[in-house]
BAGU-866805 format. One record per residue (C-alpha): residue number from 1; residue in three letters; x, y, z. Coordinates in nm, 3 decimals. Example, Ala and Ser with C-alpha at 12.3 -4.5 7.8 and 13.67 -1.06 7.14 Angstrom:
residues 2
- 1 / ALA / 1.230 / -0.450 / 0.780 .
- 2 / SER / 1.367 / -0.106 / 0.714 .
This chain:
residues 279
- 1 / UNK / -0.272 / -2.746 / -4.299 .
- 2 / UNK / 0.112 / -2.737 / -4.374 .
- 3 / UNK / 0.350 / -2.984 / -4.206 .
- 4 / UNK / 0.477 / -2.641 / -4.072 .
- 5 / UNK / 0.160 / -2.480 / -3.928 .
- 6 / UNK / 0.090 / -2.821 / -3.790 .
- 7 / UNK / 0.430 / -2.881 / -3.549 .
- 8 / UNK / 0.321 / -2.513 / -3.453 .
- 9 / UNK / -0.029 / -2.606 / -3.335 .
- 10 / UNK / 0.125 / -2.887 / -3.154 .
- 11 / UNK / 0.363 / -2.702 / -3.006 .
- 12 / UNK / 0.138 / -2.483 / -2.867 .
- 13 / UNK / -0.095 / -2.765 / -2.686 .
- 14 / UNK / 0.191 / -2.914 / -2.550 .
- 15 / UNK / 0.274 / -2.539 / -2.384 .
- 16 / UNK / -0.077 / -2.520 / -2.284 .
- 17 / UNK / -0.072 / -2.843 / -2.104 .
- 18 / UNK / 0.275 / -2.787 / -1.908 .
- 19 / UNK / 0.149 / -2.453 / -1.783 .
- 20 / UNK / -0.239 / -2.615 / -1.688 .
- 21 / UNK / -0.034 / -2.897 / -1.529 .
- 22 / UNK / 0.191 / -2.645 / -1.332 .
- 23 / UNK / -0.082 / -2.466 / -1.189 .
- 24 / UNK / -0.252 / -2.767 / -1.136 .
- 25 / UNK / 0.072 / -2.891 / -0.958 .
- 26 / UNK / 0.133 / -2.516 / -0.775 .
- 27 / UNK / -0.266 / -2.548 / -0.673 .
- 28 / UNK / -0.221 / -2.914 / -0.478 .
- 29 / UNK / 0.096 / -2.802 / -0.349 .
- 30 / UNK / -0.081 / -2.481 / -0.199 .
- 31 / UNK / -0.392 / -2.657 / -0.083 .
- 32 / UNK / -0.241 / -2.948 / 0.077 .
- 33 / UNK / 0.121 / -2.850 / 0.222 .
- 34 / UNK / 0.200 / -2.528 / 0.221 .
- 35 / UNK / 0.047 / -2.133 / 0.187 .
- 36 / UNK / 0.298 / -1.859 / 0.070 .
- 37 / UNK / 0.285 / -1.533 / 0.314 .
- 38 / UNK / 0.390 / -1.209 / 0.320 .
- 39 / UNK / 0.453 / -1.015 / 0.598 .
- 40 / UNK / 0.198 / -0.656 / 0.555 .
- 41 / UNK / 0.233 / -0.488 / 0.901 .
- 42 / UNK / 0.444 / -0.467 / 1.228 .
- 43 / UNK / 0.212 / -0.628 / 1.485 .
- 44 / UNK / 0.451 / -0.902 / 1.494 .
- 45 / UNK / 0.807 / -0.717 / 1.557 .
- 46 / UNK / 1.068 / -0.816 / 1.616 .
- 47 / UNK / 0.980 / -1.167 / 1.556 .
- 48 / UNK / 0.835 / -1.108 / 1.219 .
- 49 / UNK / 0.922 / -0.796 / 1.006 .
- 50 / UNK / 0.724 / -0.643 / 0.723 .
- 51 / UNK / 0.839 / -0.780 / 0.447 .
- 52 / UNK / 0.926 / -1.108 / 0.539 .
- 53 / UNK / 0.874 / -1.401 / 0.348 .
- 54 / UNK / 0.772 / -1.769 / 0.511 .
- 55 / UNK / 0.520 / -2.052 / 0.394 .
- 56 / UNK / 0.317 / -2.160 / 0.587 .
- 57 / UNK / 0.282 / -2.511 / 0.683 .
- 58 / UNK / -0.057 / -2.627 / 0.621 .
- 59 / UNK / 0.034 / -3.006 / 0.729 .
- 60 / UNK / 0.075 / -2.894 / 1.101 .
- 61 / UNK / -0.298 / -2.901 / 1.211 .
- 62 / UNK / -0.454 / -3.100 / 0.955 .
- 63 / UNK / -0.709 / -2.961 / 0.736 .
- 64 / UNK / -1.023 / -2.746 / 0.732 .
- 65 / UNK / -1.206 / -2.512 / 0.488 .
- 66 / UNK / -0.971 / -2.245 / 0.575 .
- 67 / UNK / -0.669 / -2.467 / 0.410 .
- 68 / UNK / -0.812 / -2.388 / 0.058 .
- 69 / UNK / -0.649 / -2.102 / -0.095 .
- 70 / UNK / -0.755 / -1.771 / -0.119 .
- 71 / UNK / -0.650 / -1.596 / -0.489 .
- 72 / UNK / -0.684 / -1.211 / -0.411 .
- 73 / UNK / -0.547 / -0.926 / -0.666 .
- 74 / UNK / -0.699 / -0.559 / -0.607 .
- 75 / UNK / -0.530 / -0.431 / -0.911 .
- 76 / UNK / -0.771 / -0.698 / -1.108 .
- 77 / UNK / -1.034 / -0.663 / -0.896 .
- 78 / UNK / -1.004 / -1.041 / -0.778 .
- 79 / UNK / -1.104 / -1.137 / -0.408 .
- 80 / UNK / -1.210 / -1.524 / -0.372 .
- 81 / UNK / -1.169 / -1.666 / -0.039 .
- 82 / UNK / -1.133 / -2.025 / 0.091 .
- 83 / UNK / -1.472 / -1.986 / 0.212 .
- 84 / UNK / -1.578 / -1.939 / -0.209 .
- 85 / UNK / -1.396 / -2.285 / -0.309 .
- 86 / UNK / -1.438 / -2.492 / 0.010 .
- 87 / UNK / -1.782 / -2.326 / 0.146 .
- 88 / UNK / -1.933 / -2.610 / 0.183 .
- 89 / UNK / -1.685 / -2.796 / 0.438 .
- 90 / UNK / -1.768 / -2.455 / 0.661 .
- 91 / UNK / -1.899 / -2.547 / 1.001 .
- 92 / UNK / -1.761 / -2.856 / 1.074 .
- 93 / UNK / -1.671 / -2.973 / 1.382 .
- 94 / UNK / -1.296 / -3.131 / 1.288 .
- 95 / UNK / -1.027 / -3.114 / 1.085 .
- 96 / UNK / -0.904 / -3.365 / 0.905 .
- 97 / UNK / -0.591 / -3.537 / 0.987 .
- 98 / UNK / -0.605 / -3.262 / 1.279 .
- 99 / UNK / -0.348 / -3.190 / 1.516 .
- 100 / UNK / -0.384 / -2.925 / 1.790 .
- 101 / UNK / -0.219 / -2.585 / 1.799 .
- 102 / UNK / 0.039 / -2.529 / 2.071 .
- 103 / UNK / 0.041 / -2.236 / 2.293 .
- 104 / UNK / 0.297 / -1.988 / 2.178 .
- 105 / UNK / 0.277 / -2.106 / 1.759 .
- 106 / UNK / 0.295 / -1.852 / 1.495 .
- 107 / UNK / -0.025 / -1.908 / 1.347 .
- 108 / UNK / -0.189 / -1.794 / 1.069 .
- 109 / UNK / -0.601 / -1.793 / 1.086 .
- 110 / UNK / -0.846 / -1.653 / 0.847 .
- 111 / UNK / -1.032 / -1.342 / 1.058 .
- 112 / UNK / -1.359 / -1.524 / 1.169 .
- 113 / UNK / -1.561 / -1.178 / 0.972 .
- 114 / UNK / -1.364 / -1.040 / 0.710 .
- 115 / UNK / -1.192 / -1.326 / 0.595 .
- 116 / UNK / -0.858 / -1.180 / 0.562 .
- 117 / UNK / -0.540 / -1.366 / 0.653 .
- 118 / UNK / -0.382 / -1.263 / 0.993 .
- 119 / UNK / -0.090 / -1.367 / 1.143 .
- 120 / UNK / -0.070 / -1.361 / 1.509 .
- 121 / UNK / 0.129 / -1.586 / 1.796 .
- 122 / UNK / -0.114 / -1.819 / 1.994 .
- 123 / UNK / -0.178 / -1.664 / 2.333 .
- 124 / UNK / -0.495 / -1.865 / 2.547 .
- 125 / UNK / -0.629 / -2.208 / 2.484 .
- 126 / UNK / -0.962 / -2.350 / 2.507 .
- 127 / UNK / -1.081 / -2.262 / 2.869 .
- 128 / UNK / -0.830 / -2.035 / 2.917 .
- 129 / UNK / -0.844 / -1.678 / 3.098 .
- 130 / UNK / -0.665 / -1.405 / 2.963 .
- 131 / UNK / -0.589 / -1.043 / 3.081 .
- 132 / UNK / -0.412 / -0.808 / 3.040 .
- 133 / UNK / -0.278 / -0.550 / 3.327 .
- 134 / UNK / -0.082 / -0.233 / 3.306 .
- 135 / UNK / 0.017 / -0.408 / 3.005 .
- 136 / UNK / 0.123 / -0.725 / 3.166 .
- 137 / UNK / -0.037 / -1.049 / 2.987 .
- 138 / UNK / -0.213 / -1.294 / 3.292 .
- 139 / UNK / -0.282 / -1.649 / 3.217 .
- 140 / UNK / -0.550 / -1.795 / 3.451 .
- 141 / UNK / -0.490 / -1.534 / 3.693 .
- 142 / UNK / -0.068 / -1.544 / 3.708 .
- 143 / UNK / 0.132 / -1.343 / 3.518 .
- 144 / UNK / 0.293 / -1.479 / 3.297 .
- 145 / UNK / 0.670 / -1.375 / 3.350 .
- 146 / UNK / 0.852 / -1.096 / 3.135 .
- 147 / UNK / 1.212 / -0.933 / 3.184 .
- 148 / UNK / 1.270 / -0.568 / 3.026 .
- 149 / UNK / 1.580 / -0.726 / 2.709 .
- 150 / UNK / 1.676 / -0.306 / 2.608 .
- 151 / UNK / 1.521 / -0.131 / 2.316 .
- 152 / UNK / 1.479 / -0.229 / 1.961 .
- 153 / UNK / 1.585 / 0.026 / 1.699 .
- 154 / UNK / 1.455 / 0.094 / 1.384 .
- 155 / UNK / 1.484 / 0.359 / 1.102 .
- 156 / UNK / 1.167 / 0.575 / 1.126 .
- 157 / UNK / 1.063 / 0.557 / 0.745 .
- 158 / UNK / 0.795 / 0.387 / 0.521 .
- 159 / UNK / 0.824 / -0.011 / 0.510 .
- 160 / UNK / 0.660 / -0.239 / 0.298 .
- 161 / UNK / 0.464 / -0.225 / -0.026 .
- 162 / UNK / 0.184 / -0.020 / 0.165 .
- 163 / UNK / 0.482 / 0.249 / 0.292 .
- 164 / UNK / 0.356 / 0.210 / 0.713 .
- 165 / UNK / 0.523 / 0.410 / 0.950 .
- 166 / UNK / 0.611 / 0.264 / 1.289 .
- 167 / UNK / 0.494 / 0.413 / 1.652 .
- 168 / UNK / 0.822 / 0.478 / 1.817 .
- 169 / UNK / 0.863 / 0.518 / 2.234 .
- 170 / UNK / 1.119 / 0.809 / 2.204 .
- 171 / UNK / 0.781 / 1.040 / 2.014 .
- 172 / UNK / 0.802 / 1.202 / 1.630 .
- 173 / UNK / 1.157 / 1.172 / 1.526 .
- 174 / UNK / 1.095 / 1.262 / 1.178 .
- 175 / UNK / 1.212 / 1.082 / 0.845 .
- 176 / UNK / 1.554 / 0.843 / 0.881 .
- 177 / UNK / 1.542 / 0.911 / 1.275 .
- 178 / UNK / 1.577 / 0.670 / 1.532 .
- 179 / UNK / 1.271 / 0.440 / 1.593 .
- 180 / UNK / 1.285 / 0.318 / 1.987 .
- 181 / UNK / 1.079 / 0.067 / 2.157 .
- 182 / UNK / 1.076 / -0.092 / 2.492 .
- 183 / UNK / 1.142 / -0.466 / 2.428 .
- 184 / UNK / 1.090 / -0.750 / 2.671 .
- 185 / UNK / 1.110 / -1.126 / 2.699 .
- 186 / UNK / 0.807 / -1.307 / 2.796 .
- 187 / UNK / 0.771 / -1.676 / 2.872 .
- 188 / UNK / 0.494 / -1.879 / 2.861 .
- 189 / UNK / 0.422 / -2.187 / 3.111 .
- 190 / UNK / 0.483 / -2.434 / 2.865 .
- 191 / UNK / 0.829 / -2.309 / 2.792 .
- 192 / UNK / 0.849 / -2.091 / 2.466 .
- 193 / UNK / 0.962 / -1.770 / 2.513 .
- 194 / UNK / 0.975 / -1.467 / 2.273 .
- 195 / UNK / 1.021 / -1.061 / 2.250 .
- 196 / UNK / 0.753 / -0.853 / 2.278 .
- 197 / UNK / 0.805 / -0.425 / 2.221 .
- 198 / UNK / 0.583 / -0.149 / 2.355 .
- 199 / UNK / 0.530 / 0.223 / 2.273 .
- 200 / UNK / 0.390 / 0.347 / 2.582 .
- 201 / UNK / 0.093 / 0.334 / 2.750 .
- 202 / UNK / -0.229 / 0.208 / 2.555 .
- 203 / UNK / -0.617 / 0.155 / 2.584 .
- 204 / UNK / -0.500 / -0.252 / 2.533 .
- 205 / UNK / -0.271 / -0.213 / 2.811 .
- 206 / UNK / -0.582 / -0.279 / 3.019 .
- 207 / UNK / -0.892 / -0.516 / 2.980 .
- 208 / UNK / -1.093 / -0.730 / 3.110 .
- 209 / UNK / -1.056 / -1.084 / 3.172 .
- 210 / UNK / -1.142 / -1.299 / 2.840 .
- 211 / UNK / -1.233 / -1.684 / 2.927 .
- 212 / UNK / -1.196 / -1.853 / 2.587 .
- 213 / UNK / -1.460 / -2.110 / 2.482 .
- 214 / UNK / -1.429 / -2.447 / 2.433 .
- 215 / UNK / -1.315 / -2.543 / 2.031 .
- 216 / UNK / -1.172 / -2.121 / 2.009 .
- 217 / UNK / -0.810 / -1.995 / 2.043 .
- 218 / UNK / -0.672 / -1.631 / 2.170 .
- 219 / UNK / -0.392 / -1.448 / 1.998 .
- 220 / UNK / -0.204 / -1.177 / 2.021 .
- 221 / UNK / 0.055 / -0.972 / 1.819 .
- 222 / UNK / 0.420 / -0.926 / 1.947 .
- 223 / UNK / 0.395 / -0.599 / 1.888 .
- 224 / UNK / 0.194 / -0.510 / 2.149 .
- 225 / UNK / 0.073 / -0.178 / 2.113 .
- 226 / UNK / 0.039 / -0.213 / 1.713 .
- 227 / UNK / -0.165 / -0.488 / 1.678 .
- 228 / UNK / -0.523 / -0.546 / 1.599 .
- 229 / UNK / -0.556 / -0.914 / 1.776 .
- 230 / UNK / -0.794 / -1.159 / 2.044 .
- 231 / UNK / -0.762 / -0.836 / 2.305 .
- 232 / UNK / -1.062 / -0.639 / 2.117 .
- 233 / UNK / -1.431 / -0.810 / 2.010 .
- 234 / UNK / -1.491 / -0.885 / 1.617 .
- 235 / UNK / -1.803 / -0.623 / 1.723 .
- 236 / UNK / -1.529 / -0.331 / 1.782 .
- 237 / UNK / -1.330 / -0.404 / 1.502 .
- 238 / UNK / -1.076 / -0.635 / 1.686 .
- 239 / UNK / -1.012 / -1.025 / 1.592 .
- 240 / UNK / -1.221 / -1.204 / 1.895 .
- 241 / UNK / -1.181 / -1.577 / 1.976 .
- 242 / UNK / -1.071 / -1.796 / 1.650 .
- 243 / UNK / -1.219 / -2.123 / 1.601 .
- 244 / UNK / -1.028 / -2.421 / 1.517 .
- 245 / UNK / -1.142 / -2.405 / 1.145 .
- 246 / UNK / -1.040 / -2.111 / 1.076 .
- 247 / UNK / -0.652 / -2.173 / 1.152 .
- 248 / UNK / -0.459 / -2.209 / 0.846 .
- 249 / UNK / -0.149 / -2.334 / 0.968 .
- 250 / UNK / 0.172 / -2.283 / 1.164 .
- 251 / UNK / 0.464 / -2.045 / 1.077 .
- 252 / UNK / 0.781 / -2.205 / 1.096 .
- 253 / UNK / 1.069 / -2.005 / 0.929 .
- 254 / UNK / 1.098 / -1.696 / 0.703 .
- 255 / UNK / 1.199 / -1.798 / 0.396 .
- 256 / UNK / 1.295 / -1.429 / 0.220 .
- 257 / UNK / 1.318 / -1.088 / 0.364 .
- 258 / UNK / 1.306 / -0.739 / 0.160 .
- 259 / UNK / 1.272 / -0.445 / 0.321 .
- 260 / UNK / 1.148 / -0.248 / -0.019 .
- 261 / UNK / 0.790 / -0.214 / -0.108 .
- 262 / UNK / 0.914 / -0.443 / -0.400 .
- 263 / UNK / 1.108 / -0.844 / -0.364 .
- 264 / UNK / 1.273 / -0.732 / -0.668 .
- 265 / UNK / 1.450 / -0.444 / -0.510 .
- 266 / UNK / 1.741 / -0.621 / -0.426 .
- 267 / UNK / 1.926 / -0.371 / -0.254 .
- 268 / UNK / 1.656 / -0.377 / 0.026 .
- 269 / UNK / 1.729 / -0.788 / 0.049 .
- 270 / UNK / 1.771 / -0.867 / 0.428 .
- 271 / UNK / 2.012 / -1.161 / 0.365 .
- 272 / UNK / 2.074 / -1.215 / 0.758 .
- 273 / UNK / 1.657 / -1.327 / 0.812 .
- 274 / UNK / 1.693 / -1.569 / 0.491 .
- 275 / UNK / 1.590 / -1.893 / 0.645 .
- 276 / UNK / 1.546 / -1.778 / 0.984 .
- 277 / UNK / 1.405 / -2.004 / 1.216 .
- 278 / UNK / 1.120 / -1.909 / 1.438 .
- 279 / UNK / 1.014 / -1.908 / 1.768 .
């Protein structure tokens, strides 16, 4: 071998090794601190918008099986969950270094059946009973208080890499119309308050009362009537209760915000929600 052909081998081990050790880096950095997350759907208006950008901090509950990352690409046919590398720390009882969710957190959770990622705000606690009436939210049997806050506004067009269309209040208003919703601020007993928007009258509106069991957590979307959440059974289709190990983390700020179905379509950028702080 040449002097030549032998600075290129070496040259190309020494790339090898700085890309193994950034993934190796990227992979800790994942697993242990923080999950990147985009933003697919509206059930979280106006809070979160689709295409919004936030990690998610990992470090907030302490750790589970759920905190190993899940590497899923349709186009290449890839789909491994946390449950694939960290399987085997399924079932347990605690989380390590744990730290209890508080009532009204952003949270992201794995879906106890399908696996998938959701993000949804933390509604009931352990022992908890939740209702909802003529779509009023009750916490162990007082509701909880909301004040009509006007109308949010939005373009009715496709949003997002997946092009969804949002359910508007004022009916079809066809391409580039005006999207209206009723919005309202609801406050929790401990405090943290937030918007929620509705359409109209919905089948969620009304349920029955759901008493959350001990170790499981109830959440809800924002968005009320355009979210699949805690409100229906994992047997119709719906969320259910979420145990403990299958929280991710907490949701703390958006990070990025495009508007596009692309991040590199920079004239969709949402520069005002860069950083944004959440609540």
């Amino acid at each position: 071998m040449t002097e030549e052909n032998g600075g290129l081998v070496e040259g190309i081990k020494e790339t090898v090794k700085t890309v193994v050790y950034a993934l190796l880096i990227a992979g800790v950095f994942r697993t242990v601190f923080f999950q990147p997350f985009w933003i697919p759907s509206g059930s979280m208006k106006e809070t979160l918008l689709i295409g919004d950008f936030l990690f998610v901090n990992k470090m907030a509950y302490g750790y589970s099986y759920a905190s190993c990352p899940s590497i899923r690409i349709p186009q290449l046919g890839v789909d491994v969950g946390a449950d694939d590398f960290c399987g085997a720390f399924k079932g347990a009882d605690k989380r390590l270094f744990g730290g209890e969710p508080e009532r009204g957190d952003i949270v992201v959770f794995r879906h106890p059946v399908t696996g998938r990622d959701f993000i949804k705000r933390l509604i009931g606690m352990p022992g908890d009973r939740v209702q909802m009436q003529d779509g009023k939210l009750f916490l162990n049997d007082a509701e909880v208080p909301s004040q009509p806050a006007g109308t949010f506004t939005e373009t009715y067009e496709p949003q997002g890499r997946f092009g969804n269309r949002p359910g508007c209040m004022n009916g079809t208003v066809g391409l580039g119309g005006l999207c209206d919703k009723a919005r309202s601020i609801e406050t929790l007993p401990n405090g943290v308050t937030y918007s929620t928007l509705h359409i109209g009258d919905r089948r969620l509106d009304d349920t029955g009362v759901f008493t959350v069991p001990a170790g499981e957590y109830f959440f809800m979307g924002d968005n009320r009537d355009n979210s699949t959440d805690s409100r229906e059974l994992q047997v119709n289709g719906g969320v259910g209760f979420v145990p403990l190990e299958d929280i991710v983390g907490r949701a703390d700020s958006v990070m990025f915000s495009a508007a596009g179905r692309s991040m590199l379509a920079f004239w969709s950028w949402r520069s005002d929600r860069f950083f944004k702080g959440l609540e």
